[in-house]
N, C-alpha and C positions, 0 to 999 in steps of 0.2 A: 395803417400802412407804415411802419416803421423802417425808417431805410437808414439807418445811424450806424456809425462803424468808431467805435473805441480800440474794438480789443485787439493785445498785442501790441500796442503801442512803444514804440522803446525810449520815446522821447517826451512820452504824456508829462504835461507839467511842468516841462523845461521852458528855456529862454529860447530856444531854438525859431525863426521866423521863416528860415529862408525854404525857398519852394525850386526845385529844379523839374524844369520838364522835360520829358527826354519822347521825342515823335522819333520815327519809322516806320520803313515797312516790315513786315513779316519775317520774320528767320535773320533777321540784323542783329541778335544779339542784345534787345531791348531788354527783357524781363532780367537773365545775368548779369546781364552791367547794371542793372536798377539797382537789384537784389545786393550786388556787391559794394553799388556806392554806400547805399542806404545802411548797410552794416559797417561800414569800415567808419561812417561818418554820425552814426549814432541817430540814424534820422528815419521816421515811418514810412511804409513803401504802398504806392499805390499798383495795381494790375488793371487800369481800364478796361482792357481787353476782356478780362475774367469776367466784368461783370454785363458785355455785350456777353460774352460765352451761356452766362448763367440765365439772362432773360431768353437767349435761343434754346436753350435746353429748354425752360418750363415751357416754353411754346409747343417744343415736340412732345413733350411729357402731358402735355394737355390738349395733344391734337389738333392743332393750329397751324394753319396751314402758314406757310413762314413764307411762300412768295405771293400772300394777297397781304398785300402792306395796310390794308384799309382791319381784316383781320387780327393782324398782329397789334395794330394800334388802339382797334376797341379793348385789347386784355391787357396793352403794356400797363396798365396801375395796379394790375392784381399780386404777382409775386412780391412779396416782400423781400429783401436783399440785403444783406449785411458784407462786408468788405474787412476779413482780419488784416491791420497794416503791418504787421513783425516781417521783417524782410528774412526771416531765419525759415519762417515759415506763415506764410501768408495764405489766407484762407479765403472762400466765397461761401456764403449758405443761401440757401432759398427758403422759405417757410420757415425758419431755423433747421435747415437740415445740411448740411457739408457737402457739395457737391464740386469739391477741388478735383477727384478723378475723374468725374462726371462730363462735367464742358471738357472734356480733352478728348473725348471720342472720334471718331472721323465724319460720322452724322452731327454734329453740333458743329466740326469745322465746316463741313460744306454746307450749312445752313447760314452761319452768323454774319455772312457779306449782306444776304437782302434784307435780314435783322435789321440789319445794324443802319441800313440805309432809309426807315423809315423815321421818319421825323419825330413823331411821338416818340417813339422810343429814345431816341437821341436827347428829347430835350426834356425826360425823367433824368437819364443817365446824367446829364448835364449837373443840373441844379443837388445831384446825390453826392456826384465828386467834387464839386465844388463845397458842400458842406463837409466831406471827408479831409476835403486841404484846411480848411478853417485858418486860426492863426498859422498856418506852415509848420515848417519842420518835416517836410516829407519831399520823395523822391516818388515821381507821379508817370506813368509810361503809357502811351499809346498813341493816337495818329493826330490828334488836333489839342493837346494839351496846349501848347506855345500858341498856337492860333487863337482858338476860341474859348477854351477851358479856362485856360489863369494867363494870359496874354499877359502878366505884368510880372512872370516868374522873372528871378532874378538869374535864375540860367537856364538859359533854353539849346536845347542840343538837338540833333537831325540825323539820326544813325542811320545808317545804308551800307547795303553789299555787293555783291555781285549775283547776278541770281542764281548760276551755278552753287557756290559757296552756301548762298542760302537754304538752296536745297539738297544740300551735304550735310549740314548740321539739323537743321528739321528733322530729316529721315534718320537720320542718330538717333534724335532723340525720342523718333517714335518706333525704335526697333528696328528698324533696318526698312523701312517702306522706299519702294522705289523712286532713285534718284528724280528719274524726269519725271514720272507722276508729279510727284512732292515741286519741281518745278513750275509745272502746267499751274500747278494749282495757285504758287505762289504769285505767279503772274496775273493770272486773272483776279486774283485778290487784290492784288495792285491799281490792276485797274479799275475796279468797282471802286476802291478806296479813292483814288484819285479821281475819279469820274462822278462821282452821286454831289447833287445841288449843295446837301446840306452838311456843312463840316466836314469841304475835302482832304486829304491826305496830302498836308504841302508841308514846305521847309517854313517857320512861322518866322516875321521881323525879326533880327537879332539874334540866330537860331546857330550853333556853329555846326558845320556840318561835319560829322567822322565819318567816313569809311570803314567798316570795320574789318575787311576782305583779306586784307593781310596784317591783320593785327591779333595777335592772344587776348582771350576774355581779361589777363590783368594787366596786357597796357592799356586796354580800353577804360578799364576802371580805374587804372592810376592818372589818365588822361582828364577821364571829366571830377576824377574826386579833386587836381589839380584847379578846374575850373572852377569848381563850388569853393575851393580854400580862397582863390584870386578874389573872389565874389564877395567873401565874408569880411575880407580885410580892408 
């Protein structure tokens, strides 16, 4: 079971240590701002989210019924998973297969809430990102990084929207899907996030909190690239 992730790296080898984590909810604007810091600042980009995305794909890909949590946890060690970090273009495979289009479907979103809520699964995913940050030098996105993941990042950030706004930009970027669906959904995703026992969806110690609701995707990224320079010096 090989869960190792090199490729794509833009900082492999360097002096680079520092680790930014960056939690939210859904449609905040996380993975953009990630993507934008992690380039402008020369540092590899994690997608946690992709790789909850990816173990709920091989679930359905392998018939598995995704809300017997007892289920999902007798298979969570089977997929193999690799995690490309190039924020230019960042990739997820499964068996070595690429399956970046793949978790974006509308049956992998509405499956990877009760995924993602099974404990097994979480504490593979855990111990894989945690070897993906290693010495640092990476910009790391999704709901419990600051919390539980690298609690010792040296910048921890806390994005959030409004949920209209959220579900204005989501349905952008999935075509045009409708506004309040694409709400409904992000709400309830909310609350599973924020509700399940194990690695809730919270602001972590030290965590600064953005707004992102009235803000351009480049002040947002001139804001926390701002924070990671503060942080370096």
């Amino acid at each position: 079971m090989a869960d190792a992730d090199t490729g794509g790296d833009t900082n492999a080898g360097g002096p680079e240590t520092i680790v930014v984590a960056v939690d939210g909810t859904s449609g905040s604007g996380k993975s953009s701002t990630c993507r934008g810091v992690a380039s402008r600042l020369g540092l590899r980009y994690l997608d946690t989210g992709a790789m909850f995305r990816a173990v709920t794909w091989w679930m359905l890909h392998h018939g598995v019924d995704v809300h017997d949590p007892a289920a999902v946890a007798a298979r969570v060690d089977e997929p193999a998973l690799a995690s490309g970090t190039d924020p230019a273009g960042p990739t997820i495979a499964v068996d070595g297969t690429d399956v970046s289009a793949q978790i974006r479907t509308d049956e992998v979103t509405r499956s990877v809430s009760p995924v993602s809520t099974v404990p097994e699964v979480r504490a593979r995913l855990l111990q894989m990102q945690r070897d993906v940050i290693g010495a640092g030098g990476i910009v790391v996105e999704g709901r419990d990084i600051g919390s539980v993941v690298w609690p010792q990042a040296e910048v921890k950030v806390y994005l959030t929207a409004d949920p209209a706004a959220r579900a204005a930009r989501r349905a952008a970027e999935e075509g045009g899907s409708d506004v309040s669906t694409t709400e409904s959904v992000l709400r309830e995703r909310d609350r599973i996030d924020s509700g399940r026992a194990t690695a809730p969806l919270v602001r972590a110690d030290g965590a600064v909190h953005v707004d992102t609701t009235d803000h351009t995707l480049d002040e947002v990224v001139d804001l926390l690239v701002g924070l990671v320079e503060r942080a370096r010096a």
